[in-house]
VMD Tcl script that draws the C-alpha trace (Angstrom):
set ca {
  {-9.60 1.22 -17.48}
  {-10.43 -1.14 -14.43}
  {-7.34 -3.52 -15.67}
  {-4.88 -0.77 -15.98}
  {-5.76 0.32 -12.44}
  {-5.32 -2.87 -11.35}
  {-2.17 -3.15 -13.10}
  {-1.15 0.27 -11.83}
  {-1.89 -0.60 -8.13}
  {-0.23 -3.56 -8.20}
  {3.46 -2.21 -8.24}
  {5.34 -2.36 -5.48}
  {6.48 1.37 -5.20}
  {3.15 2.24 -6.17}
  {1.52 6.14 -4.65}
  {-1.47 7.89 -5.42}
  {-0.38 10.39 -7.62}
  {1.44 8.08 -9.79}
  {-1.97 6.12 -10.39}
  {-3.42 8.89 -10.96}
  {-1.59 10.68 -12.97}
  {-0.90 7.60 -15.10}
  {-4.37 7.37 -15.50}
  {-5.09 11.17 -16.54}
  {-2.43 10.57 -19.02}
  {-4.01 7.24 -20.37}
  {-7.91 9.10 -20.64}
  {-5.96 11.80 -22.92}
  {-6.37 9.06 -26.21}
  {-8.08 5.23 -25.60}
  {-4.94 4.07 -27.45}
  {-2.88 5.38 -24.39}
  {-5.08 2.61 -22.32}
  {-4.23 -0.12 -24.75}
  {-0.50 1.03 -25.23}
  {0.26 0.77 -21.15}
  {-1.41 -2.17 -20.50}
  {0.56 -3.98 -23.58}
  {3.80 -2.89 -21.51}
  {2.77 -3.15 -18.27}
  {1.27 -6.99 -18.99}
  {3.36 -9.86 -18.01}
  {6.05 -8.13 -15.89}
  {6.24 -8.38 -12.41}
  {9.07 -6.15 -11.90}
  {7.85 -3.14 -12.93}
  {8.53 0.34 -11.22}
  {6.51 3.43 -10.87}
  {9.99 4.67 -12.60}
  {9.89 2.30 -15.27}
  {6.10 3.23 -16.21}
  {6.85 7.16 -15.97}
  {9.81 6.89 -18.11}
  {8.00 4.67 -20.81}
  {5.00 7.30 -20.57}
  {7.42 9.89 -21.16}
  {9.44 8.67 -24.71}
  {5.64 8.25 -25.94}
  {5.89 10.66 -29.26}
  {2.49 12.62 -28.23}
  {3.77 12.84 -24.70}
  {4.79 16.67 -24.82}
  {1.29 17.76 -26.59}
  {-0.04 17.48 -22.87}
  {2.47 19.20 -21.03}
  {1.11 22.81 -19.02}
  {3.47 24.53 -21.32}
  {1.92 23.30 -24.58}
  {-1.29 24.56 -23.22}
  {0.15 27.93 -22.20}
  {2.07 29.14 -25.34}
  {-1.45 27.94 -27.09}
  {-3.46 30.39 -24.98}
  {-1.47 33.31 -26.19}
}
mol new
graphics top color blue
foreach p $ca { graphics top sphere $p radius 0.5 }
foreach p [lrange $ca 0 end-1] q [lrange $ca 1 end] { graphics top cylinder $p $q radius 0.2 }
display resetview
């Protein structure tokens, strides 16, 4: 977790929620860890944009969304 945070923090449009919620999202599954760091590795240009919209075509994406959770509940 300590190199995706580092990863994380080290883009240049970088905020607080965005490391954070990236994060929340990774501690969902330990593959999520693996799976960001794989595309985050080795490029330098990477957006908080980029990483969102990669996060977001993830195929279990959606099964963590508030509204998942609410049509669940009843």
């Amino acid at each position: 977790m300590k190199e995706l945070i580092k990863l994380l923090s080290n883009i240049s449009d970088a905020y607080d929620d965005f490391i954070f919620g990236t994060i929340n999202y990774a501690k969902k599954d330990p593959s999520h860890i693996e799976i960001l760091k794989d595309y985050m590795s080795g490029k330098s240009d990477l957006t908080s944009s980029d990483v969102i919209a990669f996060i977001m075509k993830q195929p279990d994406f959606h099964n963590y969304s508030a509204t998942n959770k609410m049509q669940s509940a009843g």
